[in-house]
Backbone as CSV, one residue per row, in Angstrom:
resi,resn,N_x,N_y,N_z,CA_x,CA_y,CA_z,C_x,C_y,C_z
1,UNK,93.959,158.486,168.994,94.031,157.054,168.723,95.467,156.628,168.428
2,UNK,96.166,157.556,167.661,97.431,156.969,167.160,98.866,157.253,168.648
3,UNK,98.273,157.719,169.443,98.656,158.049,170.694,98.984,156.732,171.716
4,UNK,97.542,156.365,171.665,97.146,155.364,172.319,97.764,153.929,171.666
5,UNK,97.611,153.616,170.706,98.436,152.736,169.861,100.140,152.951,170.165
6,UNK,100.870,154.231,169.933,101.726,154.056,170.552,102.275,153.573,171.909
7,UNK,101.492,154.339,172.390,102.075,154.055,173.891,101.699,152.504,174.179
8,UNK,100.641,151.378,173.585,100.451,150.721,173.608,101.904,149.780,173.490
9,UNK,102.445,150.360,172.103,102.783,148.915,171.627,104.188,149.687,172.339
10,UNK,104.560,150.687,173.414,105.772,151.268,174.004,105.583,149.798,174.921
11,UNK,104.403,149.574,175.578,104.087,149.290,177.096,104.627,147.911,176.463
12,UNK,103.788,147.397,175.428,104.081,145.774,174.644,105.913,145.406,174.591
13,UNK,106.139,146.768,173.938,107.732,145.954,173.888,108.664,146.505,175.156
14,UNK,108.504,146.926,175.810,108.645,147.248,177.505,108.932,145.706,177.976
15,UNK,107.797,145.240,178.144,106.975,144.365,178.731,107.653,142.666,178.273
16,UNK,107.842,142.837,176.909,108.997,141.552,176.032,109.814,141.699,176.272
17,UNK,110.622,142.787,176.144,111.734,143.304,176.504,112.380,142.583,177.820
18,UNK,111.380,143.171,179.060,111.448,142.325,180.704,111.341,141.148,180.908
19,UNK,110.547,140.604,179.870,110.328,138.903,180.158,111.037,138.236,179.441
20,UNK,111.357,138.628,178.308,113.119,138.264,177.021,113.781,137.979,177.965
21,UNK,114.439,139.232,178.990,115.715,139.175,179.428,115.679,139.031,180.943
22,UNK,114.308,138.163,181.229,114.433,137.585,182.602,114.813,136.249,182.807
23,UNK,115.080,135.359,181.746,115.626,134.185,182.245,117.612,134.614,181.803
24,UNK,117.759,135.517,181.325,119.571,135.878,181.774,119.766,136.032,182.785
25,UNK,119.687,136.303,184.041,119.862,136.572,185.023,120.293,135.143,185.932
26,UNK,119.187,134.584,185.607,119.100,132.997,186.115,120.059,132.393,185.821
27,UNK,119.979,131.886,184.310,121.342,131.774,183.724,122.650,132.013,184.132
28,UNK,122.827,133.357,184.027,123.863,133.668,184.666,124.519,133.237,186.430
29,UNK,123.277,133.410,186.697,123.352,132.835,188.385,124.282,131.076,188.450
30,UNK,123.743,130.718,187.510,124.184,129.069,187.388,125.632,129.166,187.004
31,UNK,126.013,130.234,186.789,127.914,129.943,185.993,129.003,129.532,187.620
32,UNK,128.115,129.916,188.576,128.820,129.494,190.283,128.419,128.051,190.455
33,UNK,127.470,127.887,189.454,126.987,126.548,190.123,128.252,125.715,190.243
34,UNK,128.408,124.718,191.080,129.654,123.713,191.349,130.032,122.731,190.452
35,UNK,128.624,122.023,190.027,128.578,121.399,189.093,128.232,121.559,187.112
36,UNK,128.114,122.884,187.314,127.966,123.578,186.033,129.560,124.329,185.422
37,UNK,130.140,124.155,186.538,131.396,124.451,186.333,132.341,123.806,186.032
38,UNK,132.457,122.600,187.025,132.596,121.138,186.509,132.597,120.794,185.456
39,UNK,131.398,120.909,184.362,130.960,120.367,183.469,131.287,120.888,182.202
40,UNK,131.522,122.289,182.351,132.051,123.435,181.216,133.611,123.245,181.149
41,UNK,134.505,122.658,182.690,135.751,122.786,182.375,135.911,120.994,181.394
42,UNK,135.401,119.994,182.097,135.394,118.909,181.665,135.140,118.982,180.222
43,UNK,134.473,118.891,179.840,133.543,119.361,178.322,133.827,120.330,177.304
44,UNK,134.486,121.378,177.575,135.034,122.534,176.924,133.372,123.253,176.492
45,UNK,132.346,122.907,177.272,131.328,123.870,176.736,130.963,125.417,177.162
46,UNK,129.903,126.357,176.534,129.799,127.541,177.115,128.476,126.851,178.051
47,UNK,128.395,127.992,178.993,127.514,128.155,179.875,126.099,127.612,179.278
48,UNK,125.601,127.992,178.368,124.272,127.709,177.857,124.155,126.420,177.341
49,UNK,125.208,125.992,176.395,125.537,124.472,176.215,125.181,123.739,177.539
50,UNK,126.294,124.053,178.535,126.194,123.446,179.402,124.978,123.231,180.856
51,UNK,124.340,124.212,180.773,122.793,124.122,181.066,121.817,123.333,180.427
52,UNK,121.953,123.570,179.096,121.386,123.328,178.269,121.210,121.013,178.210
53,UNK,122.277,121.078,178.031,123.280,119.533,177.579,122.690,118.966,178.971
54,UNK,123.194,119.333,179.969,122.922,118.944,181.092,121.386,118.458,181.550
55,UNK,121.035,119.719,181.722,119.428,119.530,181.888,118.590,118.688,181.098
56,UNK,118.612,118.411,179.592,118.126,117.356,179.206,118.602,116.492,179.813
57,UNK,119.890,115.652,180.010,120.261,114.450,180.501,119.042,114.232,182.090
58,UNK,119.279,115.392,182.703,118.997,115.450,183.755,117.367,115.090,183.877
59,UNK,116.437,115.817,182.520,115.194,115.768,182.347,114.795,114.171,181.888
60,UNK,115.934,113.930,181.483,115.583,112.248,180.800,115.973,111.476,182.365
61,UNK,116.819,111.470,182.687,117.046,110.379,184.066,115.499,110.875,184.774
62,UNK,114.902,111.950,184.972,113.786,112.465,186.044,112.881,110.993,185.454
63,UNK,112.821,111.172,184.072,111.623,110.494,183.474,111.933,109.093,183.198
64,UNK,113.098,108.586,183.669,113.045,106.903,183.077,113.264,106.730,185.076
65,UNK,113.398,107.544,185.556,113.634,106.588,187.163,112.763,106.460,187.854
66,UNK,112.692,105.568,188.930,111.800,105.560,189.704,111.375,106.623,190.275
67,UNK,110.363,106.724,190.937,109.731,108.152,191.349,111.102,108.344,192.647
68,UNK,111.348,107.465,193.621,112.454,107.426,194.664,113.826,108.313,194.196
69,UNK,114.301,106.973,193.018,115.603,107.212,192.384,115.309,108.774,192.344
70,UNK,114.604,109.340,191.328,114.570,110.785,191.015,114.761,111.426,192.184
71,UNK,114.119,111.203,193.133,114.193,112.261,194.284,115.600,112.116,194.955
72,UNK,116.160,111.044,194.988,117.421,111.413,195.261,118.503,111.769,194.482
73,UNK,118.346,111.775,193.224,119.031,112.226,191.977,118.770,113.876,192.372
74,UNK,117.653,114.653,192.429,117.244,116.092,192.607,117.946,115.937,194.099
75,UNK,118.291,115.734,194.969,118.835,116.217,196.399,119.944,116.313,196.048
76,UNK,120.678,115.253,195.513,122.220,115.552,195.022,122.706,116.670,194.072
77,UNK,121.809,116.950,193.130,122.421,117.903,191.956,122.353,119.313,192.576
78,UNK,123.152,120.122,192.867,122.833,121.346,193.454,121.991,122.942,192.297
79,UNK,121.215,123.105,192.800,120.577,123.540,191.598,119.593,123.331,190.814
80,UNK,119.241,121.894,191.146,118.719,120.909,189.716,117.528,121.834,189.364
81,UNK,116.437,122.173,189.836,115.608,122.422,189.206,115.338,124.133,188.429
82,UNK,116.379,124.712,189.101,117.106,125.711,188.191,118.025,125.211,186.916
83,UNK,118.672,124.624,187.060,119.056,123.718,185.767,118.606,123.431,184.664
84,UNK,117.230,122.450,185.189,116.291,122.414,184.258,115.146,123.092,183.778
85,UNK,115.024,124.490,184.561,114.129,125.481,184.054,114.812,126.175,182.954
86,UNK,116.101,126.650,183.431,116.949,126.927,182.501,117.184,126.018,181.323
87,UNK,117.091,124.523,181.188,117.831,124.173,180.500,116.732,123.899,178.861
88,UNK,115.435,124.252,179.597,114.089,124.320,178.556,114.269,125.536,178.029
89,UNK,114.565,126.424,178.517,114.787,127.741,178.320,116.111,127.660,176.695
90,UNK,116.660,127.006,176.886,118.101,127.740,176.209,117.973,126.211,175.414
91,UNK,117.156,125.599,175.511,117.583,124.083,174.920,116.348,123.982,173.893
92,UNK,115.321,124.833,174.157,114.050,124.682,173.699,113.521,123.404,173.799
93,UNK,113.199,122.616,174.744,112.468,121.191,174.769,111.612,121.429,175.701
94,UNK,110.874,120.378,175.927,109.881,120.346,177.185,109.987,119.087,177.838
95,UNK,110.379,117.858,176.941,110.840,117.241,177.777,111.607,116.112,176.911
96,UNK,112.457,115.220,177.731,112.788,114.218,176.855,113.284,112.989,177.129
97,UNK,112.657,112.426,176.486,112.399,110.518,176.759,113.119,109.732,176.198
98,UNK,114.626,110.075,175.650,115.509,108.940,174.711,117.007,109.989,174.714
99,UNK,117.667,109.181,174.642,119.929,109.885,174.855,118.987,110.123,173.203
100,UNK,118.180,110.161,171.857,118.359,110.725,170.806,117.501,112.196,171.183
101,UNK,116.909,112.277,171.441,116.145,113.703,172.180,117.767,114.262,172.994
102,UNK,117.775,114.304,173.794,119.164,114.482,174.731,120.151,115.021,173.598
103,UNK,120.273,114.271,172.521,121.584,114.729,171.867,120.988,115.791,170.639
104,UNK,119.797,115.844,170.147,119.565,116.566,169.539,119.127,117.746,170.156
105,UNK,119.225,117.885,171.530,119.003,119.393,172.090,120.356,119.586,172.209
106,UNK,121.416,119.364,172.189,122.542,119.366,172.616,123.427,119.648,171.070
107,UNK,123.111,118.900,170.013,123.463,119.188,168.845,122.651,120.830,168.581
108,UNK,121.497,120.881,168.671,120.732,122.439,168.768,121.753,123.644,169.406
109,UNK,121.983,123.316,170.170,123.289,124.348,171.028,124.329,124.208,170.620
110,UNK,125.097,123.298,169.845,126.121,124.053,168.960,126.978,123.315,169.639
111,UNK,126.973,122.061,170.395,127.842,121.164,170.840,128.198,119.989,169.756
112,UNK,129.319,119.873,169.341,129.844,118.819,168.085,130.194,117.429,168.981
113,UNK,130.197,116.476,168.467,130.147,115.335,168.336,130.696,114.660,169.756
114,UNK,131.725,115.230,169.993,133.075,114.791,170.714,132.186,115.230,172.125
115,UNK,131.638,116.548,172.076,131.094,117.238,173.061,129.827,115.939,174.066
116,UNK,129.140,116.516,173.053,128.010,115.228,173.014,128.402,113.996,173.822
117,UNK,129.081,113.309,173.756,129.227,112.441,173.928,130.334,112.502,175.206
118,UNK,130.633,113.198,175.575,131.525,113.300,176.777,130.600,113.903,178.055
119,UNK,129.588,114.888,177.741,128.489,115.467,178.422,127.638,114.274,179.674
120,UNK,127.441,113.399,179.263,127.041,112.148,180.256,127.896,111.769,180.574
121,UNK,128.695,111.292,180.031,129.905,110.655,181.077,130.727,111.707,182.277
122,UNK,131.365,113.189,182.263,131.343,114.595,182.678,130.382,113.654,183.931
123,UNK,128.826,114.093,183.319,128.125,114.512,184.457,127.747,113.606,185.404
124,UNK,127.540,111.867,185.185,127.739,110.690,185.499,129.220,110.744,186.746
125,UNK,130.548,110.911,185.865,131.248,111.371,187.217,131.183,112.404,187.891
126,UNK,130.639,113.476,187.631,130.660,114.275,188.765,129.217,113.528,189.632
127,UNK,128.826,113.424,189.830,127.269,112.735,190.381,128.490,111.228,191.295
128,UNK,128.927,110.824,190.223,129.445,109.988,191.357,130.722,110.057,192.568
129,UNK,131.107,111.254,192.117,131.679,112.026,193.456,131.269,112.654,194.545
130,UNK,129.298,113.467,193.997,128.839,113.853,195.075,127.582,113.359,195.612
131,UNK,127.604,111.770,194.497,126.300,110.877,195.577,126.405,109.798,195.792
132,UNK,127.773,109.604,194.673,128.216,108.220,195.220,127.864,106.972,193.860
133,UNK,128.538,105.943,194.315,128.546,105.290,193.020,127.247,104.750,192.205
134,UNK,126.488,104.241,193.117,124.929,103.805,193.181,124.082,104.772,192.565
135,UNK,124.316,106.295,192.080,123.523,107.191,191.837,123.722,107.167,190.446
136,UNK,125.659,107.239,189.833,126.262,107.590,188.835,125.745,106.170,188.024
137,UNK,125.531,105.374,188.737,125.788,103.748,187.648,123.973,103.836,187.435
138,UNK,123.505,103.972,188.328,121.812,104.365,187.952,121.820,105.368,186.027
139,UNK,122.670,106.229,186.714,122.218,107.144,185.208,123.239,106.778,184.464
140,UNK,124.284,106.246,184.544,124.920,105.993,183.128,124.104,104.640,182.334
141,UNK,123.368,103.902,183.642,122.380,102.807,182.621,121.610,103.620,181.682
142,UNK,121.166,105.045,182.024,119.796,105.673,181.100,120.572,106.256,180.585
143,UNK,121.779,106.504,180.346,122.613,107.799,179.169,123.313,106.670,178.371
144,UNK,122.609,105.644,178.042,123.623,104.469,177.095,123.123,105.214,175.814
């Protein structure tokens, strides 16, 4: 019995162990991203911040735009929905409906004030370099 219990709880933390350290990988995958790079040099944030910071913004524009707007917001962002798998991941939210949700996942990650608040604007221009102005002025209305 006490055999079996071991090897049990071997297989259990095996098993956490693999699924713990399967969203690093992902993560990591995103540090090439174009626009995650962008956003870390702009911003002075780390990688997870900047997944993190991002992807809420990104999760809040999904949810205040039109069903349209969104879909062309997701064609432009390269990545996006790696972004935001990741960015639940490292941000702990599920979703969020207000720039005060947005900044308190973003305050959660260890981004100070200055950060915060440069993070939408960052990502607002980069968006309006690679979709154009009509996309960027859409979401800087929802990141007021």
């Amino acid at each position: 019995m006490k055999t079996t219990l071991t090897s049990l709880a071997a297989i259990l933390s095996f098993t956490a162990l693999l699924f713990g350290c399967s969203s690093m990988p992902a993560l990591s995958n995103l540090a090439s991203n174009p626009m995650v790079q962008s956003l870390m040099q702009q911003v002075g944030t780390s990688l997870a911040q900047t997944v993190g910071g991002s992807g809420a913004l990104l999760n809040l524009a999904q949810n205040k735009l039109p069903a349209s707007d969104a879909a062309k917001l997701s064609a432009q962002v390269p990545g996006m929905n790696e972004i935001l798998d990741q960015s639940k991941t490292v941000g702990g939210f599920s979703n969020i409906n207000s720039m005060k949700d947005a900044n308190a996942v973003m305050s959660k990650l260890g981004m100070n004030p200055s950060q915060m608040s440069q993070m939408p604007q960052a990502l607002s221009g980069y968006m309006e370099s690679a979709a154009g102005p009509n996309v960027a002025s859409l979401l800087g209305n929802i990141w007021r």
